[in-house]
C-alpha positions as a printed Julia matrix, in Angstrom:
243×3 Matrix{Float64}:
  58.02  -10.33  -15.38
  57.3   -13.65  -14.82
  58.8   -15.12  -17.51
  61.63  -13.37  -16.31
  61.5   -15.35  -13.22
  60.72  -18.93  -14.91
  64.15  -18.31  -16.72
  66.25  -17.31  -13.41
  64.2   -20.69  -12.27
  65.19  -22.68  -14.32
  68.79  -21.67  -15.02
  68.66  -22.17  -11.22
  68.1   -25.82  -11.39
  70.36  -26.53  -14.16
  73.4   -25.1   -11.76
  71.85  -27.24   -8.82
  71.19  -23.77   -6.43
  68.45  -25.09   -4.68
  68.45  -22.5    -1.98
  68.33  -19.87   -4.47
  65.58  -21.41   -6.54
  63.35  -21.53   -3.92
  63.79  -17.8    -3.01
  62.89  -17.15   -6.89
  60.23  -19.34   -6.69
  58.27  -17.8    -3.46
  58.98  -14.54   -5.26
  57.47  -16.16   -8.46
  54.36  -16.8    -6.31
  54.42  -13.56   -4.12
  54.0   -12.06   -7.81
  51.35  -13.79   -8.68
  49.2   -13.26   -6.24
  49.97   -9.56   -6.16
  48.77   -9.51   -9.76
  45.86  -11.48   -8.81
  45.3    -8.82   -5.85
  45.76   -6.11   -8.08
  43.19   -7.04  -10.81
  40.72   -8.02   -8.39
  41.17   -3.83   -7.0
  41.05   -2.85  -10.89
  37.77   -4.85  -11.25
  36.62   -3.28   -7.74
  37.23    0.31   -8.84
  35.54   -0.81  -12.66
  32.4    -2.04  -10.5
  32.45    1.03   -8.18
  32.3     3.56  -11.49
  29.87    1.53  -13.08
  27.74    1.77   -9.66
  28.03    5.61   -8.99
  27.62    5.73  -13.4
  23.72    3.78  -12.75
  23.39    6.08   -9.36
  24.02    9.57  -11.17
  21.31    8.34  -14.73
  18.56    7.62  -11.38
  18.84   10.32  -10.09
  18.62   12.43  -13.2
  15.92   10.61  -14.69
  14.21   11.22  -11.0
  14.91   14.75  -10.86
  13.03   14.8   -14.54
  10.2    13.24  -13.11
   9.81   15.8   -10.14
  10.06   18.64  -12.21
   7.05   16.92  -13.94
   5.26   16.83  -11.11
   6.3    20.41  -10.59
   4.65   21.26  -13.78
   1.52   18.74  -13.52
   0.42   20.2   -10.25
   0.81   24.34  -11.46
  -1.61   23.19  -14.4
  -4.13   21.38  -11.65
  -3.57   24.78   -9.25
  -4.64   26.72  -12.06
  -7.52   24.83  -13.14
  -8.5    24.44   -9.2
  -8.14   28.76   -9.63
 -10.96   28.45  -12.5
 -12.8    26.4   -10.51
 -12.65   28.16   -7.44
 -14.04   31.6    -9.09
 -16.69   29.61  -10.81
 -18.25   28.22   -7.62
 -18.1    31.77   -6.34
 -20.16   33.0    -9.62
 -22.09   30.07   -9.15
 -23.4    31.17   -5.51
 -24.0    34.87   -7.38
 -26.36   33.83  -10.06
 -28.34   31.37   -7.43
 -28.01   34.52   -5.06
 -30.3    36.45   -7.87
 -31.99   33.09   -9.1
 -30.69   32.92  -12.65
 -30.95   29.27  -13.29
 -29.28   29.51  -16.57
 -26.19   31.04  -16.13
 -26.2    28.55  -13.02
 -26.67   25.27  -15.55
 -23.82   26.87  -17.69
 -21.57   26.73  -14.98
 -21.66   23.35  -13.84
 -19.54   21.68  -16.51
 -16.28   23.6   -14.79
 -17.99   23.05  -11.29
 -18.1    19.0   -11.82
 -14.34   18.98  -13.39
 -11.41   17.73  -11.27
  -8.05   16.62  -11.31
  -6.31   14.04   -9.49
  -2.52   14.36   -9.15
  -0.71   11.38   -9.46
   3.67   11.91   -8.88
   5.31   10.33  -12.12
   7.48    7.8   -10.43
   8.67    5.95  -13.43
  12.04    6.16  -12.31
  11.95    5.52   -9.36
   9.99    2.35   -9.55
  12.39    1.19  -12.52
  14.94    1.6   -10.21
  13.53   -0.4    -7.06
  12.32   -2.93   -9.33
  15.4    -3.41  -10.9
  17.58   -3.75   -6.94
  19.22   -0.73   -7.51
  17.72    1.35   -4.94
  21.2     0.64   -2.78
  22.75    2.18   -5.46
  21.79    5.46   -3.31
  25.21    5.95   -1.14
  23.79    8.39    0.54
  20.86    6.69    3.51
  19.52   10.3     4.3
  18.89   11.36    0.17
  16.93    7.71   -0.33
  14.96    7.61    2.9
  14.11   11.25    1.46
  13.23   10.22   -2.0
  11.07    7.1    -0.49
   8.95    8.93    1.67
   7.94   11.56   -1.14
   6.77    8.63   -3.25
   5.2     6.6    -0.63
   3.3     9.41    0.84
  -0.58    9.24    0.64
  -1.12   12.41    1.9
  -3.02   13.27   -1.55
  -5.13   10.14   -1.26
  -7.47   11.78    1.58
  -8.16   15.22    0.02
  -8.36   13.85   -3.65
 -10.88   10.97   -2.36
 -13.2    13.18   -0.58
 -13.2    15.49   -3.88
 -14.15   12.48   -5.78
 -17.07   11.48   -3.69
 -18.0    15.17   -3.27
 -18.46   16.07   -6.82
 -20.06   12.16   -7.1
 -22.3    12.93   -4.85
 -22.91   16.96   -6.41
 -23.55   15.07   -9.64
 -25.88   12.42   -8.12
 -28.13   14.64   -6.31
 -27.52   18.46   -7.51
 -27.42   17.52  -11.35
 -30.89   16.62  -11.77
 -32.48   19.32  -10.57
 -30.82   21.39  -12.88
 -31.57   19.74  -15.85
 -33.96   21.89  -18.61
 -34.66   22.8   -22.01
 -32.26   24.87  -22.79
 -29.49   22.42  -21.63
 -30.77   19.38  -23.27
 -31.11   20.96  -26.53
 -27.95   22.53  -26.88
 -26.39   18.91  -26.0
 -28.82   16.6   -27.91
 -30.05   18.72  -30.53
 -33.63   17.7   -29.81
 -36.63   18.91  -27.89
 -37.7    17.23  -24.8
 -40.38   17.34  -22.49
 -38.37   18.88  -19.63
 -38.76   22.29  -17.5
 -36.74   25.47  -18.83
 -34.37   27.4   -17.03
 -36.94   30.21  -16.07
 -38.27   26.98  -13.92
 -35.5    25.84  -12.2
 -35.86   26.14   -8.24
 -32.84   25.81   -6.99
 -31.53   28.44   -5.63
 -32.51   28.8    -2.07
 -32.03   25.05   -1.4
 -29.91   24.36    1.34
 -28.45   21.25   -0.14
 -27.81   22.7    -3.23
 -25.96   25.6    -1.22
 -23.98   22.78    1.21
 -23.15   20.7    -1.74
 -21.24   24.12   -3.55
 -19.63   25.08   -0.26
 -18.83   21.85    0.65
 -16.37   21.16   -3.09
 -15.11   25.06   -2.45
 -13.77   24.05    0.71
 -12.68   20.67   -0.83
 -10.64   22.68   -3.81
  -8.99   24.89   -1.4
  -7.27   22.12    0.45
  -6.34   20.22   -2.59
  -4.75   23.5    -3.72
  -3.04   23.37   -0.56
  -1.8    19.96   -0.69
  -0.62   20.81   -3.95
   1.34   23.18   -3.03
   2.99   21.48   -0.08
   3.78   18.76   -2.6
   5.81   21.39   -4.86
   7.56   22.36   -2.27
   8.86   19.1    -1.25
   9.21   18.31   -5.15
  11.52   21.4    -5.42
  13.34   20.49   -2.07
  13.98   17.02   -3.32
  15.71   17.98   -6.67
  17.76   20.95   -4.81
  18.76   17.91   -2.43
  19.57   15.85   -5.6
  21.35   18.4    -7.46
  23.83   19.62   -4.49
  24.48   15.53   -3.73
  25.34   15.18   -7.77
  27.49   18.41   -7.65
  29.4    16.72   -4.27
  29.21   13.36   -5.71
């Protein structure tokens, strides 16, 4: 096309029609810039794909990650569920003083988990300056409050110190005999389980109630957790169906 035009220009010159040479030459310009206009909109519509390509592999790969966490946290729930039932058999054999069965239980008793949400994704994709990529204010305000929440720090802190503190001062009154030779192999000088004394001692008693309760509310922040896991990649998935 615009050679087209350089030919009517310059067959314009050689017959001396200035008028009509400069009406072919604005027209020559007006074309250019239209083209110009034109492939900056082509290179707009390029960079908005290549945007909404990077938004849709986030949000996938962050959708992966919360059904993860969906997965993580049924494992700790039903771990927590073993624990929970051995704490209760644990108050049973102090309730009819059978130190053994009471040692053989603590193992499960001073095991926890601490959930931690796998946010891969999501940091890879605020440390990379994409998190604008998100069109959609209400789905990233959403997905940036489930990450930054510490809600799980509290519970899962005062579990730590709990069984810490079970360990520290419960622990050694239980060691015997029995225990240390089934660990070690070898005979020490050490009380047996007929000997333990534990099990009408208040603290021992506080410190067991005390992680039961502890449990329980970790199972329960668990729980709220899966929920607004399972909330977040229903909100996903419906704004990747509309999108």
């Amino acid at each position: 096309m615009i050679k087209f035009f350089r030919n009517i220009r310059h067959r314009l010159l050689r017959e001396n029609r200035i008028s009509r040479y400069l009406i072919y030459a604005i027209g020559e310009i007006i074309l250019v810039v239209l083209g110009i206009l034109i492939a900056l909109q082509i290179n707009g519509w390029n960079e908005a794909r290549l945007n909404e390509k990077k938004e849709r592999a986030f949000l996938l790969e962050i959708k992966e990650n919360l059904n993860e966490d969906r997965q993580t946290i049924e494992n700790i729930q039903s771990r927590n569920a073993i624990k929970l039932k051995t704490i209760d058999s644990a108050f049973y054999y102090l309730s009819i003083e059978n130190g053994k069965n009471f040692s053989n239980l603590l193992p499960i008793i001073t095991n926890y988990d601490m959930f931690t949400p796998t946010n891969v994704a999501f940091d890879n994709m605020v440390s990379s300056g994409n998190i604008n990529l998100l069109s959609s204010d209400e789905l990233r305000k959403t997905i940036s409050h489930y990450y930054s929440s510490e809600a799980f720090n509290g519970i899962q802190d005062q579990i730590k110190i709990t069984t810490q503190d079970f360990l520290r001062d419960v622990a050694p009154k239980m060691i015997n005999l029995e225990m240390m030779k089934f660990v070690t192999k070898l005979d020490f000088d050490v009380r047996s389980a007929k000997e333990i004394t534990v099990y009408k001692d208040p603290y021992v008693l506080s410190h067991l109630f005390v992680m039961k309760n502890k449990t329980i509310e970790h199972n329960n922040a668990l729980k709220k957790n899966a929920i607004n896991a399972q909330k977040l990649m229903s909100n996903i998935e419906e704004y990747l169906v509309e999108n």
